[in-house]
Backbone as CSV, one residue per row, in Angstrom:
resi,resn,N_x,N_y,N_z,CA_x,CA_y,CA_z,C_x,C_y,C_z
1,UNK,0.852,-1.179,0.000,0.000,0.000,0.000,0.895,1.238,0.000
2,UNK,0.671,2.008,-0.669,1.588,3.386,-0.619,1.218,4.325,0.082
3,UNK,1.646,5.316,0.384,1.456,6.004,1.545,2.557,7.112,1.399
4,UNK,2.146,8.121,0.930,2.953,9.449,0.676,2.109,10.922,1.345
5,UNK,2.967,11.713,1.229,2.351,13.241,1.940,1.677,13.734,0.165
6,UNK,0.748,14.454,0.683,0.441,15.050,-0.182,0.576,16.827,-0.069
7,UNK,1.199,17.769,-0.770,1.431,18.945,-0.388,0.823,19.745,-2.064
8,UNK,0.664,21.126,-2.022,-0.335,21.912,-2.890,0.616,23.275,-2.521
9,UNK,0.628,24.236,-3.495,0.847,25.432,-3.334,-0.462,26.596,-3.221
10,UNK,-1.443,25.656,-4.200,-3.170,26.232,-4.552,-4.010,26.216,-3.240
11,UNK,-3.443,25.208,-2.191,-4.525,25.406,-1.078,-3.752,26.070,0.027
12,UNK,-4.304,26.478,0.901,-3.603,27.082,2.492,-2.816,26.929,3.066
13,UNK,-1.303,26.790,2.765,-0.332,26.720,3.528,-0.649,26.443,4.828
14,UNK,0.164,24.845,5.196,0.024,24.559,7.152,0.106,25.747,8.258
15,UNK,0.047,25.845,8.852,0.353,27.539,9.879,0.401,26.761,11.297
16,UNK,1.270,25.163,11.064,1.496,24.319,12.253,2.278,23.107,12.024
17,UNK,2.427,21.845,12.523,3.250,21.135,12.328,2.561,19.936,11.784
18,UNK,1.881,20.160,10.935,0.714,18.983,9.769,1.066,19.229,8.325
19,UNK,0.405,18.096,8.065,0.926,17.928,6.633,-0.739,18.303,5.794
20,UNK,-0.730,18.961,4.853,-1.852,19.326,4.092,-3.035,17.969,3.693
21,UNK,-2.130,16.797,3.241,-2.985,15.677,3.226,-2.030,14.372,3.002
22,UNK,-2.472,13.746,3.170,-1.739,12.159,2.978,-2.630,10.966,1.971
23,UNK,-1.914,10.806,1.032,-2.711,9.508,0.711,-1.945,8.117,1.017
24,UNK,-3.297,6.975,1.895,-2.333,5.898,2.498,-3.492,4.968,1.143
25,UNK,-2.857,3.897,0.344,-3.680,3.602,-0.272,-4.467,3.360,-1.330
26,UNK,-5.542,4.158,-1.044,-7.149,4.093,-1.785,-7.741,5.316,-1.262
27,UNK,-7.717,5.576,0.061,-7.678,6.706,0.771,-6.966,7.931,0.734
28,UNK,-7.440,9.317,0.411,-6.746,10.787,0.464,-7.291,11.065,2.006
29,UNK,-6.018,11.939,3.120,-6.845,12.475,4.126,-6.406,13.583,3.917
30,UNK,-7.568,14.639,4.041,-6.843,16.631,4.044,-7.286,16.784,5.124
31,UNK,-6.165,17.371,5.765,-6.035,18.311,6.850,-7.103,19.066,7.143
32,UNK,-7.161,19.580,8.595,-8.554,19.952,8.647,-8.085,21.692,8.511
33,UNK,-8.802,22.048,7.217,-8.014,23.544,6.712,-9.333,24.350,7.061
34,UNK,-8.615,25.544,6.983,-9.527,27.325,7.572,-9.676,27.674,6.445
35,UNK,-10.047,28.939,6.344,-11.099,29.567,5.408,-9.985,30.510,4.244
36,UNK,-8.668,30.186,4.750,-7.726,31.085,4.255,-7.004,30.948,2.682
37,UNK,-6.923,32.181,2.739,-6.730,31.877,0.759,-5.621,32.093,0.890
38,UNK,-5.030,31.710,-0.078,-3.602,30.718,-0.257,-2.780,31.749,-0.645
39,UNK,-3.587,33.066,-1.700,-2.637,33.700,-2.244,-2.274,34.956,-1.249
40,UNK,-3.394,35.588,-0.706,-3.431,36.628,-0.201,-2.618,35.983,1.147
41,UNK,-3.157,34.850,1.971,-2.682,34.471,3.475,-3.545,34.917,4.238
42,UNK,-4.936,35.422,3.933,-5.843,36.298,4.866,-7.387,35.181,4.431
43,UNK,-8.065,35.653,5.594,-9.307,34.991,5.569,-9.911,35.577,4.193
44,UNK,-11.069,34.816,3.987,-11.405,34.880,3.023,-13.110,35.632,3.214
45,UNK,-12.775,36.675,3.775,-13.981,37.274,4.120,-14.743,36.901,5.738
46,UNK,-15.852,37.895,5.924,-16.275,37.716,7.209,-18.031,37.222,7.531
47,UNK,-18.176,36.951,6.327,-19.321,35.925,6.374,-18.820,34.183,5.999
48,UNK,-19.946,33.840,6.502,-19.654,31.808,6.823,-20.082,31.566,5.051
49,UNK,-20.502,32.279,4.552,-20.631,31.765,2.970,-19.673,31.677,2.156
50,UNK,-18.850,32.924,2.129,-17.135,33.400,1.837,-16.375,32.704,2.451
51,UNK,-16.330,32.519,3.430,-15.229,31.115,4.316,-15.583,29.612,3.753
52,UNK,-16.870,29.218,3.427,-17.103,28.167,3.824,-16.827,27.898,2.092
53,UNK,-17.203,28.502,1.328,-16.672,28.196,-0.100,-14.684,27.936,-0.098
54,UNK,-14.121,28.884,1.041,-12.368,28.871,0.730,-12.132,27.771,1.462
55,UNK,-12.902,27.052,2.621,-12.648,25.865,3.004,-12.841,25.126,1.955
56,UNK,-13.703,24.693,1.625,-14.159,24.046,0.628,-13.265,23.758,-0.620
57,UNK,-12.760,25.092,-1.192,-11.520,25.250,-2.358,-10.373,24.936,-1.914
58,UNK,-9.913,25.208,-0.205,-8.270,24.479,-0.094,-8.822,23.412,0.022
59,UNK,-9.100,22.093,0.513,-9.749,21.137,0.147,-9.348,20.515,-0.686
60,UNK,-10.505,21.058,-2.000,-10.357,20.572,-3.300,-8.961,20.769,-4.037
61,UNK,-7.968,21.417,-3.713,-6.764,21.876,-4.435,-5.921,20.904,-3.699
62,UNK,-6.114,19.859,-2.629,-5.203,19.151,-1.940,-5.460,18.226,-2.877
63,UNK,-6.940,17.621,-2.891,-7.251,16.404,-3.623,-7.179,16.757,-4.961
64,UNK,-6.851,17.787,-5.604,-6.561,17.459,-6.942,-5.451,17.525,-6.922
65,UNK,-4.624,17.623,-6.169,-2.980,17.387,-6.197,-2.671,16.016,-6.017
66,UNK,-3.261,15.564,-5.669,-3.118,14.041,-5.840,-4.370,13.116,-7.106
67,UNK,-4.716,13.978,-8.099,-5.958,13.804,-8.934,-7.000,13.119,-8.112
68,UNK,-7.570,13.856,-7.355,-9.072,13.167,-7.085,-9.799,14.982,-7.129
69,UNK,-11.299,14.328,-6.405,-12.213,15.660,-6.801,-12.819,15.578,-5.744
70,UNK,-13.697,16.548,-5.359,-14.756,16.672,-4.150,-15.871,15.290,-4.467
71,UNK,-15.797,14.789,-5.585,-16.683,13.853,-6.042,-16.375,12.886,-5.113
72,UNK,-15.009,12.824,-4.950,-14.376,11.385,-4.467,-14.857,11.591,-2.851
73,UNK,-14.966,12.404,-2.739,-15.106,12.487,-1.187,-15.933,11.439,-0.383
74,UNK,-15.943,11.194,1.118,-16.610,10.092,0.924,-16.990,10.733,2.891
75,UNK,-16.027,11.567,3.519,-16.588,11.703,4.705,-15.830,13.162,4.938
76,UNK,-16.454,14.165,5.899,-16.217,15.430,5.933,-16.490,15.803,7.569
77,UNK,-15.992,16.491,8.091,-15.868,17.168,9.293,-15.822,18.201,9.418
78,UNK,-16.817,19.123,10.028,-16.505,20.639,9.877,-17.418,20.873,11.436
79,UNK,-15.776,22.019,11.614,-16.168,22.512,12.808,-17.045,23.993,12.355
80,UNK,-17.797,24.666,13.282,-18.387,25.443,13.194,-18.373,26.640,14.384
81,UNK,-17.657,27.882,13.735,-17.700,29.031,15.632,-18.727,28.850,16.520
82,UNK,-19.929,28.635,15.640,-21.525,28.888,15.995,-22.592,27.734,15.355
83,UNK,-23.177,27.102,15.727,-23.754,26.170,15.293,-25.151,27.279,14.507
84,UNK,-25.222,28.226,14.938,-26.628,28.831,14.467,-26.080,29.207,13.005
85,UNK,-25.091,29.347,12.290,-24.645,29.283,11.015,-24.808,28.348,10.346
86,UNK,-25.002,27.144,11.075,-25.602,25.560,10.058,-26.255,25.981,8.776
87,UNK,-27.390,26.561,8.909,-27.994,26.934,7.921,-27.234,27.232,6.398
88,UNK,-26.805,28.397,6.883,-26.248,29.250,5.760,-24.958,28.347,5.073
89,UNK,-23.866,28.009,5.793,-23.042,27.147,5.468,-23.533,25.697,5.162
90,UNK,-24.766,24.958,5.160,-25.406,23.729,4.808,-25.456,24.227,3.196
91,UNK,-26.205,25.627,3.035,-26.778,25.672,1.646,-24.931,26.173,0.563
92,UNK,-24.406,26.760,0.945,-23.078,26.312,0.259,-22.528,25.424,-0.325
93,UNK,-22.435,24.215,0.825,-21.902,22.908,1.181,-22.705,22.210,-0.146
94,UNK,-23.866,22.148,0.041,-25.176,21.300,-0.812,-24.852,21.798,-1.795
95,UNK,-24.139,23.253,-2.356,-24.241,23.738,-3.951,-22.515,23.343,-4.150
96,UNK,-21.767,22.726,-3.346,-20.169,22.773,-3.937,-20.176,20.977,-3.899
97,UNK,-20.911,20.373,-2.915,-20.464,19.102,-3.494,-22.114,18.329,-4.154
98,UNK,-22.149,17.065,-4.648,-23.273,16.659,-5.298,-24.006,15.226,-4.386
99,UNK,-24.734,15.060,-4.894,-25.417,14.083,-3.783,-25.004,12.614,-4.894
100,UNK,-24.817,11.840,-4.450,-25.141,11.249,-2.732,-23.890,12.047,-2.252
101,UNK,-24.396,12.581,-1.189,-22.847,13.440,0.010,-22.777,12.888,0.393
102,UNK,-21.295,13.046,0.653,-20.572,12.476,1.839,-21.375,12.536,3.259
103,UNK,-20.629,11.206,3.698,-20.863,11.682,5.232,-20.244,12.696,5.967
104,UNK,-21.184,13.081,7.015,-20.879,14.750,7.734,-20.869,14.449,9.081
105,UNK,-19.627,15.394,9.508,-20.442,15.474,10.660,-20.341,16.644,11.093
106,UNK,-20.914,17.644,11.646,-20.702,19.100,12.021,-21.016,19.810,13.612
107,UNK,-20.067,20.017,14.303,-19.877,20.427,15.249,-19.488,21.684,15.818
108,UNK,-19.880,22.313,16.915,-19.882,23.639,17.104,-18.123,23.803,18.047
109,UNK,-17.223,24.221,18.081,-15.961,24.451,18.080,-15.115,26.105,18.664
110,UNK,-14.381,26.070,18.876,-13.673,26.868,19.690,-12.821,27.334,18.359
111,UNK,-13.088,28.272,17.790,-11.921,28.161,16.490,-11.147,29.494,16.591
112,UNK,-10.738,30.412,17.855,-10.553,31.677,18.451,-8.846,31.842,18.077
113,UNK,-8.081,30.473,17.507,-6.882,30.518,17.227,-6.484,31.590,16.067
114,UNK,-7.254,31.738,15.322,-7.387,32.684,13.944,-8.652,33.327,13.983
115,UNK,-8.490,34.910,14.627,-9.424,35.616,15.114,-10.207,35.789,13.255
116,UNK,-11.560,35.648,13.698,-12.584,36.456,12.781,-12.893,34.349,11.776
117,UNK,-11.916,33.510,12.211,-12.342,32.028,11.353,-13.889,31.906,12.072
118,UNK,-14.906,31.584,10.950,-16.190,31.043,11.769,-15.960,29.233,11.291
119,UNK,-15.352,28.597,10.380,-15.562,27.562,9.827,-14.115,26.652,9.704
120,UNK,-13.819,25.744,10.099,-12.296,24.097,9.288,-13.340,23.029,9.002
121,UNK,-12.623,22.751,8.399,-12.895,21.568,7.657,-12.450,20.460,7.355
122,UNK,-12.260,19.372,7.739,-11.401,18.090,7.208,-11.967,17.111,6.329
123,UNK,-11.203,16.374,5.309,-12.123,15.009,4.467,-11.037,13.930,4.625
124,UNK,-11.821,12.731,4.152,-11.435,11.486,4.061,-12.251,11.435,1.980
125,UNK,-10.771,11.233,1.105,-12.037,10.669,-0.194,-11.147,9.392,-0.335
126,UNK,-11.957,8.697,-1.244,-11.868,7.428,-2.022,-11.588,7.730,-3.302
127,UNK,-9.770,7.166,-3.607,-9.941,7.347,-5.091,-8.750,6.265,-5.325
128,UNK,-9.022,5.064,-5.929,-8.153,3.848,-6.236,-6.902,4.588,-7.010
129,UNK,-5.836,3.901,-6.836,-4.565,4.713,-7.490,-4.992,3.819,-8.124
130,UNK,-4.043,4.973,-9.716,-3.766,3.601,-11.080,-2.778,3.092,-11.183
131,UNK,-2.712,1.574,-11.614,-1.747,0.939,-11.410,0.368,1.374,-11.832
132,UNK,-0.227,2.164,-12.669,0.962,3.267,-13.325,1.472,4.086,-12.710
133,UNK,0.651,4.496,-11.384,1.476,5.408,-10.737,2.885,5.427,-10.143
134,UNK,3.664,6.822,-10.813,4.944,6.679,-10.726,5.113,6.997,-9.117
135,UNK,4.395,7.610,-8.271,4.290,7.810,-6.930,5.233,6.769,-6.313
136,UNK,6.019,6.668,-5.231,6.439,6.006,-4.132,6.142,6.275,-2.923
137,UNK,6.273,5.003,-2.296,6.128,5.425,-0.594,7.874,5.766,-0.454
138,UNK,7.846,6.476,0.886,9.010,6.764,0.889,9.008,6.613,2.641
139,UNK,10.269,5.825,3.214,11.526,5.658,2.614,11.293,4.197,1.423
140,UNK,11.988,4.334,0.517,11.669,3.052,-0.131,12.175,1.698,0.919
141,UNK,11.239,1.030,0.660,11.552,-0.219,1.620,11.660,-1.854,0.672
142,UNK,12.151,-2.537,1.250,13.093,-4.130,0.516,12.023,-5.022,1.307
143,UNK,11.060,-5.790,0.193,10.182,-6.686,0.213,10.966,-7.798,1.419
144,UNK,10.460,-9.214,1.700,10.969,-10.100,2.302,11.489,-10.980,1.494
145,UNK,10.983,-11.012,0.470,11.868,-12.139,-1.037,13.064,-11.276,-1.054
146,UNK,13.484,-9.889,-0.949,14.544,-9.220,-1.600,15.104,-9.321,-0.183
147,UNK,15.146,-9.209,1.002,15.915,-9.148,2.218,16.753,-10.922,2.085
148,UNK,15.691,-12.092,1.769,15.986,-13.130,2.021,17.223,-13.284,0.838
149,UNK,17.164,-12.788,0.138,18.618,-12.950,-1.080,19.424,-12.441,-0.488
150,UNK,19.553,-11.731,-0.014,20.505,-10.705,0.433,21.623,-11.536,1.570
């Protein structure tokens, strides 16, 4: 099974000691990213509609760095400043990915680390590597047929 970091210049730079996403697998995991745009380094506005779309886009710029899509997605986590924003950030959510959705789960959160964030976000998608992929796990490692020659 392979198992590499996955890193993006298009989505939100870490602002801690995590890796943007990992694919182990069959499985992509992205980091659970803020509302922050990649180019500027600043939130992406001060409504949960404007955030919740730039969550949404660093996201998608992890998993297409490893070619998958919000399609692939398969489970999602999003914290929330305020749960009374459900609303507004549900009808976003419902117009950026397609049904059948992912599984959710959404929880109300302490997110005071990055004054003015109302919304993070984390996924789990499903996307089978192709058998061609030049990708490695790294460190490269010596099967048990190749140790036993040795």
């Amino acid at each position: 099974m392979a198992k590499y970091v996955i890193q993006t210049e298009r989505g939100a730079a870490p602002q801690g000691a995590y890796s943007q996403g990992w694919r182990a697998g069959d499985f992509i995991f992205v980091t659970g990213t803020g509302p922050v745009d990649a180019e500027t380094g600043k939130l992406a506005g001060d409504a949960i509609e404007s955030q919740t779309e730039q969550v949404i886009s660093n996201m998608e710029s992890v998993l297409a760095a490893d070619h998958a899509t919000l399609a692939d997605v398969v489970k999602v986590t999003v914290h929330l400043s305020d749960t009374a924003l459900f609303a507004r950030y549900n009808a976003v959510y419902a117009h950026r990915f397609s049904g059948p959705y992912p599984v959710r789960t959404t929880v109300g959160s302490d997110l005071r680390q990055l004054p003015g964030m109302l919304i993070e976000a984390d996924c789990i998608a499903y996307a089978p590597q192709k058998k061609s992929s030049s990708r490695k796990s790294s460190p490269k490692r010596t099967s048990r047929k190749q140790r036993r020659t040795k």
